[in-house]
FIVEX-792579 format. One record per residue (C-alpha): residue number from 1; chain; z, x, y. Coordinates in nm, 4 decimals, always signed. Example, Ala and Ser with C-alpha at 12.3 -4.5 7.8 and 13.67 -1.06 7.14 Angstrom:
2
- 1; A; +0.7800; +1.2300; -0.4500
- 2; A; +0.7140; +1.3670; -0.1060
//
This chain:
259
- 1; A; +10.9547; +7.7552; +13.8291
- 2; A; +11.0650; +7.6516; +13.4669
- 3; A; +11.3669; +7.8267; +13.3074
- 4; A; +11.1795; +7.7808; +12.9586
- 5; A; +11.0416; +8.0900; +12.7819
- 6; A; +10.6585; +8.0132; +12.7336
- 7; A; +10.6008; +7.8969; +12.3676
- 8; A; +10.3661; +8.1984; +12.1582
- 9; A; +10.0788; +8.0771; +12.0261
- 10; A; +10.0822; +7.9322; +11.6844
- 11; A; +9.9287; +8.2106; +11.4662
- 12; A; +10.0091; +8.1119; +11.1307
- 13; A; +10.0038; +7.7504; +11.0238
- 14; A; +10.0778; +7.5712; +10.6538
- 15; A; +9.9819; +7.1716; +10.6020
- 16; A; +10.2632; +7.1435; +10.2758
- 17; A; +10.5037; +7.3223; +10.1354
- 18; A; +10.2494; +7.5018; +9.8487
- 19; A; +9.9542; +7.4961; +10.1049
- 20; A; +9.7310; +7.8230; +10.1800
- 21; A; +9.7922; +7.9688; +10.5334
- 22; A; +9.5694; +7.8957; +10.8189
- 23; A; +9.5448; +8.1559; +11.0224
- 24; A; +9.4179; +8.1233; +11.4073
- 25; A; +9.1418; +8.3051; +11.4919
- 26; A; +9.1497; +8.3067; +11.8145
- 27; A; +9.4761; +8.4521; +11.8711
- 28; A; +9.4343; +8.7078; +11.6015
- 29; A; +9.1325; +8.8373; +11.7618
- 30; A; +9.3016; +8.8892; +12.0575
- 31; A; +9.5582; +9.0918; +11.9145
- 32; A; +9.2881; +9.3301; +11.7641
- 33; A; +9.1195; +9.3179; +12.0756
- 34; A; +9.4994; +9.4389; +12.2087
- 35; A; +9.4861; +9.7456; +11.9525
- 36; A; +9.1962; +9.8944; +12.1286
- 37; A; +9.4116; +9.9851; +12.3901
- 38; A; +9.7613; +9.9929; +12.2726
- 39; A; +9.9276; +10.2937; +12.3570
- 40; A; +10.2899; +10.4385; +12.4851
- 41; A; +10.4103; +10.1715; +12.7351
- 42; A; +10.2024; +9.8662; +12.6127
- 43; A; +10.3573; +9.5477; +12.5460
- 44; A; +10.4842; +9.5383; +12.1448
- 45; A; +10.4239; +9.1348; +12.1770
- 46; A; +10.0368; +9.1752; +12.2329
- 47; A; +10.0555; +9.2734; +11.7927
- 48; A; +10.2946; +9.0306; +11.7066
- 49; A; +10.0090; +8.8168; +11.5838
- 50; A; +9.9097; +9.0596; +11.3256
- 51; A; +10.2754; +9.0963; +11.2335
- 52; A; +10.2930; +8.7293; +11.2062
- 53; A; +9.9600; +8.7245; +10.9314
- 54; A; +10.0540; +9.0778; +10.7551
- 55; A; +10.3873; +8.8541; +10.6169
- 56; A; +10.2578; +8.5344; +10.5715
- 57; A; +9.9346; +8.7402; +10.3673
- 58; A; +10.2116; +8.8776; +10.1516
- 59; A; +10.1839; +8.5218; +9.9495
- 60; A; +9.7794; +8.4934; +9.9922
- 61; A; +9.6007; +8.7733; +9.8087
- 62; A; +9.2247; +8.6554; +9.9818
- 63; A; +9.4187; +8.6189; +10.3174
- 64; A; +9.5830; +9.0089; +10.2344
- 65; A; +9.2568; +9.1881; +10.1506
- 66; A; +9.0347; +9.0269; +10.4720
- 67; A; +9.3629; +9.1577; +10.6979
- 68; A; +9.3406; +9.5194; +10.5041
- 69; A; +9.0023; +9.5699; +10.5551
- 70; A; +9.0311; +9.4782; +10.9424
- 71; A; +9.3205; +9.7201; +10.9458
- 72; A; +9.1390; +10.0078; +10.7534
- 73; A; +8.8147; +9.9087; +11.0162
- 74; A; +9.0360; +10.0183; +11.3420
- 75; A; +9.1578; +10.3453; +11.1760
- 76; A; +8.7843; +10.4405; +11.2163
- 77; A; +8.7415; +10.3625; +11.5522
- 78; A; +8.8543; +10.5735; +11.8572
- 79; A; +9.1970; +10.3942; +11.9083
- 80; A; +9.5444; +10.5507; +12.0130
- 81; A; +9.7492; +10.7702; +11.7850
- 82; A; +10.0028; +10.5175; +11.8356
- 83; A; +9.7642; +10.2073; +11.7612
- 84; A; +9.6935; +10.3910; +11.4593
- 85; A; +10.0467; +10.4510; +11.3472
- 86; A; +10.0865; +10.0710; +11.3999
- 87; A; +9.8016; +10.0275; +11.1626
- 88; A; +9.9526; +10.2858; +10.9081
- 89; A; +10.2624; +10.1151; +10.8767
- 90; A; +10.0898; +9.7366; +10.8191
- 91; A; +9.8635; +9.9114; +10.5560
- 92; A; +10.1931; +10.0513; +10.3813
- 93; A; +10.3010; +9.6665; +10.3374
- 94; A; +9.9318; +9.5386; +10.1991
- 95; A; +9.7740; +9.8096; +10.1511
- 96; A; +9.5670; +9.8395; +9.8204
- 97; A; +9.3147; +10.0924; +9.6956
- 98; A; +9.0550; +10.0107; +9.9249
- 99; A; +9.1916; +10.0748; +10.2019
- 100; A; +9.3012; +10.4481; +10.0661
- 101; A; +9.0288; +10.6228; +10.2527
- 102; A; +9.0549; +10.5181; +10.5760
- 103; A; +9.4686; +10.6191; +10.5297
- 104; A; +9.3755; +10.9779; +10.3363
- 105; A; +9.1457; +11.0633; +10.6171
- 106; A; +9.4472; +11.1517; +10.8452
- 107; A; +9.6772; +11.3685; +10.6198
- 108; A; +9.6185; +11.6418; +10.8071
- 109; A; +9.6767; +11.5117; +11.1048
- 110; A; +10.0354; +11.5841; +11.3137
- 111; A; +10.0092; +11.2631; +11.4783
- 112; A; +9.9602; +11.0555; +11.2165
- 113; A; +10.0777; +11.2235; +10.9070
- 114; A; +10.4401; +11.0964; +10.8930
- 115; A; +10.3155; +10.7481; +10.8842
- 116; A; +10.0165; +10.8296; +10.6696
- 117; A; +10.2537; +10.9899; +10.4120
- 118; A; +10.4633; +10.6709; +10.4341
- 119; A; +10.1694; +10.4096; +10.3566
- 120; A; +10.0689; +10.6228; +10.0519
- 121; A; +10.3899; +10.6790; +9.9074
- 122; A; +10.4972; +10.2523; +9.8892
- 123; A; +10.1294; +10.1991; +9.8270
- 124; A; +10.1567; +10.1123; +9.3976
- 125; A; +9.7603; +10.1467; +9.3351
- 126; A; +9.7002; +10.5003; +9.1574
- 127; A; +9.4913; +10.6005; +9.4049
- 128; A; +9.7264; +10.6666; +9.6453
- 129; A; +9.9041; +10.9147; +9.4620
- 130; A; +9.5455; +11.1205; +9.4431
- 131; A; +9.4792; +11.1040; +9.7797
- 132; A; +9.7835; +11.3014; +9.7927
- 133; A; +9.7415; +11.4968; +9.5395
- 134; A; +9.3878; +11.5613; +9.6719
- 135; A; +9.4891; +11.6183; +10.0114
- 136; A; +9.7571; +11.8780; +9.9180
- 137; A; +9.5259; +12.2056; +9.9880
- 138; A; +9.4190; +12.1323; +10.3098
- 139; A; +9.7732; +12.0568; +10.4166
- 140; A; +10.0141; +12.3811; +10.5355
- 141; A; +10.3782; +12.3160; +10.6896
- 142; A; +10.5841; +12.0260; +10.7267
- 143; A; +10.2623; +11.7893; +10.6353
- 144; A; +10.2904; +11.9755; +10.3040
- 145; A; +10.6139; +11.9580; +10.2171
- 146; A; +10.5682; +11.5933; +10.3363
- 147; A; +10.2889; +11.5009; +10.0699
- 148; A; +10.5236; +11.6670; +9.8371
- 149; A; +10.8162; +11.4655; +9.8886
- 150; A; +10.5986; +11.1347; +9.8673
- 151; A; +10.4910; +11.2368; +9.4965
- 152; A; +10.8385; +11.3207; +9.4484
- 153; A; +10.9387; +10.9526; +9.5072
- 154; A; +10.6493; +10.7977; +9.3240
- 155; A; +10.7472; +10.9958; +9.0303
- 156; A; +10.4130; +11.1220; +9.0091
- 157; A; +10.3615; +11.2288; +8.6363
- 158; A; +9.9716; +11.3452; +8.7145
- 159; A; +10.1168; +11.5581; +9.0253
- 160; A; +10.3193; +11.8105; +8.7716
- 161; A; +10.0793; +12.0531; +8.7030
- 162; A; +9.9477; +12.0329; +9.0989
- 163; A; +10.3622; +12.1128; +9.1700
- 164; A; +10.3982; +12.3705; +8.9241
- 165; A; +10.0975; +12.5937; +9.1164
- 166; A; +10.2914; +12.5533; +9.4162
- 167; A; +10.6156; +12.7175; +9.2508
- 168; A; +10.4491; +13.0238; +9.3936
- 169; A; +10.3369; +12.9212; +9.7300
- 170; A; +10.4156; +13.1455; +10.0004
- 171; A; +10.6282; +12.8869; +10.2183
- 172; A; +10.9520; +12.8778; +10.1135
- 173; A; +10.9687; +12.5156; +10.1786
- 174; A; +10.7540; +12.4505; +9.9930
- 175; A; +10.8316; +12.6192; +9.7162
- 176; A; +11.1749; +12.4064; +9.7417
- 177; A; +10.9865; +12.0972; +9.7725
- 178; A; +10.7875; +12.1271; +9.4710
- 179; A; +11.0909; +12.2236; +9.2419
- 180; A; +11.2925; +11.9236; +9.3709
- 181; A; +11.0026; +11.7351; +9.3222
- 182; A; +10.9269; +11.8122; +8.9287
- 183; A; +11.2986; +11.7526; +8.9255
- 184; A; +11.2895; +11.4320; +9.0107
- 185; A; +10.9803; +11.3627; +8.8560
- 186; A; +11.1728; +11.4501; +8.5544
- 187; A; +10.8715; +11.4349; +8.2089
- 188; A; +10.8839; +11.6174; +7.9529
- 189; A; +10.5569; +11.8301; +8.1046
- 190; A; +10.7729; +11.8757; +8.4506
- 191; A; +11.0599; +12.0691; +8.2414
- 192; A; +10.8117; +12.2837; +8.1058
- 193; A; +10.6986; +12.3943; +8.4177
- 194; A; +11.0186; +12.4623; +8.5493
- 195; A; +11.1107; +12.6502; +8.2017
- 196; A; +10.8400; +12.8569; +8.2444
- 197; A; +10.8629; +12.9636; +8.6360
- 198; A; +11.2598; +12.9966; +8.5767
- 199; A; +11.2505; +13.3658; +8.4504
- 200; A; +11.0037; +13.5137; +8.7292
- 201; A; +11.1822; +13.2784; +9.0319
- 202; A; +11.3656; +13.5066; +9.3250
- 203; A; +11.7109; +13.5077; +9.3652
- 204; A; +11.6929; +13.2985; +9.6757
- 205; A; +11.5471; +12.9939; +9.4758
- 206; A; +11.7805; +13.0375; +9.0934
- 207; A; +11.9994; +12.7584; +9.2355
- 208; A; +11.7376; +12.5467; +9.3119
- 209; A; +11.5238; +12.5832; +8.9894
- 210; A; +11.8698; +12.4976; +8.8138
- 211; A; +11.9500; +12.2031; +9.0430
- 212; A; +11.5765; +12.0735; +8.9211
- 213; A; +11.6326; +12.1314; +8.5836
- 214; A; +11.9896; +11.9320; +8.5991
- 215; A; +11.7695; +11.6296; +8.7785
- 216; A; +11.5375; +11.6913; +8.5213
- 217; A; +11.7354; +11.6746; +8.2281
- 218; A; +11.9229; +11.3761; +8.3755
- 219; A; +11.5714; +11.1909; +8.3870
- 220; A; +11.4574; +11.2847; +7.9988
- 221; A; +11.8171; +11.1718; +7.8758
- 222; A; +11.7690; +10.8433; +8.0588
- 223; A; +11.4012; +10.8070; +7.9190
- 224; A; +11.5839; +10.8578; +7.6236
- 225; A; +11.4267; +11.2001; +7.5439
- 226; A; +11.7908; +11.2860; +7.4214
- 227; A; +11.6539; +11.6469; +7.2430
- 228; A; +11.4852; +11.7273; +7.5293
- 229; A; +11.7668; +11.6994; +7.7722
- 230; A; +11.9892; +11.8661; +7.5547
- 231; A; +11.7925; +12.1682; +7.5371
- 232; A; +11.7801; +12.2086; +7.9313
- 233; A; +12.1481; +12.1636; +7.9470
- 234; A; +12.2280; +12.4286; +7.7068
- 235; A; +12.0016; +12.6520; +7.8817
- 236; A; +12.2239; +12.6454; +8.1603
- 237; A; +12.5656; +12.6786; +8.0048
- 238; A; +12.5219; +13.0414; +7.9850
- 239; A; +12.7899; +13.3226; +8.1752
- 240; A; +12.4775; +13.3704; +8.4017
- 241; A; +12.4599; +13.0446; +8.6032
- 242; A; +12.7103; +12.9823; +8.8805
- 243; A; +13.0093; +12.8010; +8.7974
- 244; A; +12.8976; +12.4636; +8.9652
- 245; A; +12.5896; +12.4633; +8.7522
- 246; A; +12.7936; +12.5449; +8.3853
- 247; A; +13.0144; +12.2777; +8.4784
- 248; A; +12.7461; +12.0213; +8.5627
- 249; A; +12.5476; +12.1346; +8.2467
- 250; A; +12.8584; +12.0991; +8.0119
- 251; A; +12.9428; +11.7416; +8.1767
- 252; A; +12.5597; +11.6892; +8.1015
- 253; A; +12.6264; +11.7865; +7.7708
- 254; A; +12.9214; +11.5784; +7.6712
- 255; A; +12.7319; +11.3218; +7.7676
- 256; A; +12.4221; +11.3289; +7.6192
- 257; A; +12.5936; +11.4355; +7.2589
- 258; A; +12.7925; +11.1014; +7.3091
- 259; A; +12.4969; +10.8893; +7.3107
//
């Protein structure tokens, strides 16, 4: 019995340093073959084909979009949640608009919505942000203030006025998630909205309207929408607001009048 590890099969090969890669067919086919009935407890080296062409695609835009619409295929067949959450997370690396659909089906669902939410939000094509955007009112809960958070770190400018209707949703968490989220989003449009729901917002939620209007002013003045940002800070300099928030509003201040 040899001591050696068995070699893997070659699934990616180059002829030259500039040359195309050449992907075996074979192999890969097994792997997708593999996916059909991946679930807990199977073997994470039966995919490491697909790993293998998902990186060396990266540098091979043809090579990318036949390996995205493979991907996209198997989300439409009757696979494992967790051979689907595989394929989510290898669409969030190459993923481009085409293969949207196949990820926005499953934003509703609790298996899959983490890792749904995650492909979408690294995904750079437009598209992705609507499929969020469109999926936000069939989504209730944590998948909510999930979708949320992901336009919150795409900067979303088309999601304000979607974020500012949810200023009055009846989850809490939501209602959190959306302010932080204009926040951070931080146009000239998101400090509007928060301007406006300011006056009518519940106690419970005045510190975090004024924590999203700091972010929010921080953004503008670093857009260099200096009269803008001013105007938010001075709104919060008043006897009303909590000493924190006076303090961070004057600092704000300062520095904005020094630029």
């Amino acid at each position: 019995m040899s001591d050696k590890t068995p070699a893997l099969p070659v699934v990616v090969a180059r002829i030259g340093v500039s040359a195309k890669p050449v992907v075996n067919t074979t192999v890969m086919d097994k792997a997708f073959a593999a996916l059909q009935t991946y679930d807990r407890g199977s073997s994470r080296a039966t995919l490491m084909p697909i790993d293998d062409v998902v990186v060396a695609s990266l540098d091979d835009a043809l090579l990318r979009r036949e390996l995205e619409r493979r991907l996209a295929a198997v989300l439409r067949t009757k696979v494992s949640p967790v051979a689907k959450e595989y394929v989510c997370s290898k669409l969030g690396l190459i993923g481009s608009a085409e293969s949207v659909p196949a990820l926005a089906e499953f934003l509703a669902d609790r298996n899959l919505a983490h890792v749904v939410q995650s492909a979408l939000e690294s995904m750079p094509c437009p598209e992705a942000a609507q499929a969020i955007r469109d999926g936000l009112p069939r989504l209730g809960g944590l998948e909510k203030v999930g979708a949320i958070n992901c336009l919150a770190v795409r900067r979303d400018a088309q999601s304000v006025s979607v974020l500012a209707t949810l200023l009055a949703d009846s989850d809490n968490l939501v209602r959190l998630a959306a302010l932080a989220a204009l926040g951070n989003i931080g146009t000239k449009e998101a400090a509007q909205s928060l301007q406006g729901f300011r006056p009518n917002a519940a106690d419970s939620i005045h510190l975090a309207v004024a924590d999203a209007l700091l972010a929010c002013a921080e953004r503008l003045l670093s857009a260099g929408k200096k009269t803008e940002s001013l105007a938010i800070y001075k709104s919060l300099t008043d006897s009303r607001q909590p000493k924190h928030i006076r303090l961070a509003a004057n600092r704000g201040l300062m520095t904005a009048q020094k630029l």
